[in-house]
C-alpha positions in Angstrom: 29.1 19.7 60.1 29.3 17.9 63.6 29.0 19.9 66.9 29.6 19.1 70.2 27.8 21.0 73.1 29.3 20.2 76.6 26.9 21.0 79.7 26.6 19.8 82.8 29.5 22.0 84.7 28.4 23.5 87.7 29.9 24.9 91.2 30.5 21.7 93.7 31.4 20.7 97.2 34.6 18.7 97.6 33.0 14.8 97.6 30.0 15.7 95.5 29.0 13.6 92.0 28.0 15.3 88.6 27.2 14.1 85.6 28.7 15.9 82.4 26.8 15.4 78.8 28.5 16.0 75.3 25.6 16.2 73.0 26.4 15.7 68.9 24.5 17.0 66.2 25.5 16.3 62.5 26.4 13.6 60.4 28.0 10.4 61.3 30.7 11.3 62.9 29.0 11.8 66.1 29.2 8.0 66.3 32.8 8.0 66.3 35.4 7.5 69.6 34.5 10.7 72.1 37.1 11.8 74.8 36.7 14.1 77.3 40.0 16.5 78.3 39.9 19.5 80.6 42.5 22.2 81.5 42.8 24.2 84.9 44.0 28.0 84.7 47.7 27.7 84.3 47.9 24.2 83.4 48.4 22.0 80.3 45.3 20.0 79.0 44.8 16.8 80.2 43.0 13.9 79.2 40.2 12.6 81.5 38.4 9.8 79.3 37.4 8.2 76.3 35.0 6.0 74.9 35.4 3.8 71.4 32.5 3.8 69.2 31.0 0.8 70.2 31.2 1.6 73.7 33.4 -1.1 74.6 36.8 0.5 74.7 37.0 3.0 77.8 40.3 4.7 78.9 40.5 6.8 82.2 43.3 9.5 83.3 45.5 8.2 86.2 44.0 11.1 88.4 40.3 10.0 87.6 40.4 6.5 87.4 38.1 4.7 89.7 36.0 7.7 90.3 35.2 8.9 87.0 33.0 6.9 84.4 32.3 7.4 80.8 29.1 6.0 78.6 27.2 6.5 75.5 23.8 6.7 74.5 24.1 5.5 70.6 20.6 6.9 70.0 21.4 10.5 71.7 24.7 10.5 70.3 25.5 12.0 74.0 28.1 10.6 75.8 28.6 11.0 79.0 30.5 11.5 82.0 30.0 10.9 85.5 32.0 11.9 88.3 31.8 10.7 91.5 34.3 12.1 95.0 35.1 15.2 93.3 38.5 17.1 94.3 38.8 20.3 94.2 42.2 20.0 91.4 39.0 18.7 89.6 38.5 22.1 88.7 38.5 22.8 85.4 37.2 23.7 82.2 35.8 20.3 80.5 36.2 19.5 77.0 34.8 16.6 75.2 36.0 15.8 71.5 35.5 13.6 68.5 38.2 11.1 67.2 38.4 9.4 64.1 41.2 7.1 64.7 39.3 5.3 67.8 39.3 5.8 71.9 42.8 7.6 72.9 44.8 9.5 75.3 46.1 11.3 72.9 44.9 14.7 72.2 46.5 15.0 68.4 43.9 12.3 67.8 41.1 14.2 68.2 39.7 16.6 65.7 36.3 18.2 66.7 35.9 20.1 70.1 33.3 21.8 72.0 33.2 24.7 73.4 33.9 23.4 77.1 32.0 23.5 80.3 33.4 24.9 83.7 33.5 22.6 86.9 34.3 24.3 89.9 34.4 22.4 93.3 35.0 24.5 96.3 34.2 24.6 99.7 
């Protein structure tokens, strides 16, 4: 059975850069499309990122775009994602997630989750 661990999430200052990891254990589907979503208190999830298999295929969130990037290590089966000029409506709990129909915005796509990590920036 795949798992996802999430860490990474920490307490910020508005303009700081942190790098979130979503490590997979398991069989082969920790080599499939990852995404990363997150969800403030009181608001709907929303879709950050996602990376295809291969690496190739990256999608960003309106919101993140140009500040955010996702990778993967293939070996580590850890994909990861780094964000750069944090906001504080960054806030939120981070989720990443495994999809076996290939990099998406869409959250229905997605079928394995971790357990989340919190970013906080404040200040």
């Amino acid at each position: 059975q795949v798992q996802l661990v999430e860490s990474g999430g920490k307490v910020v200052q508005p303009g700081a850069s942190l790098r979130l990891s979503c490590a997979a254990s398991g069989p082969t589907l920790s080599s499939y499309a990852r995404g990363w979503f997150r969800q403030a208190p009181g608001k709907d999830q929303e879709f950050v990122a996602a990376i295809s298999s291969t690496g190739i295929t990256m999608l960003y969130g309106d919101r993140v775009k140009g500040r955010f990037t996702i990778s993967r290590d293939t070996a580590n089966n850890t994909v990861y994602l780094q964000m750069n000029s944090l906001k504080r409506e960054d806030t939120a709990v981070y989720h990443c997630a495994i999809s076996r129909y290939g990099a998406s915005q869409d959250v229905y796509r997605y079928s394995i989750w971790g357990q989340g990590t919190q970013v906080t920036v404040s200040g």
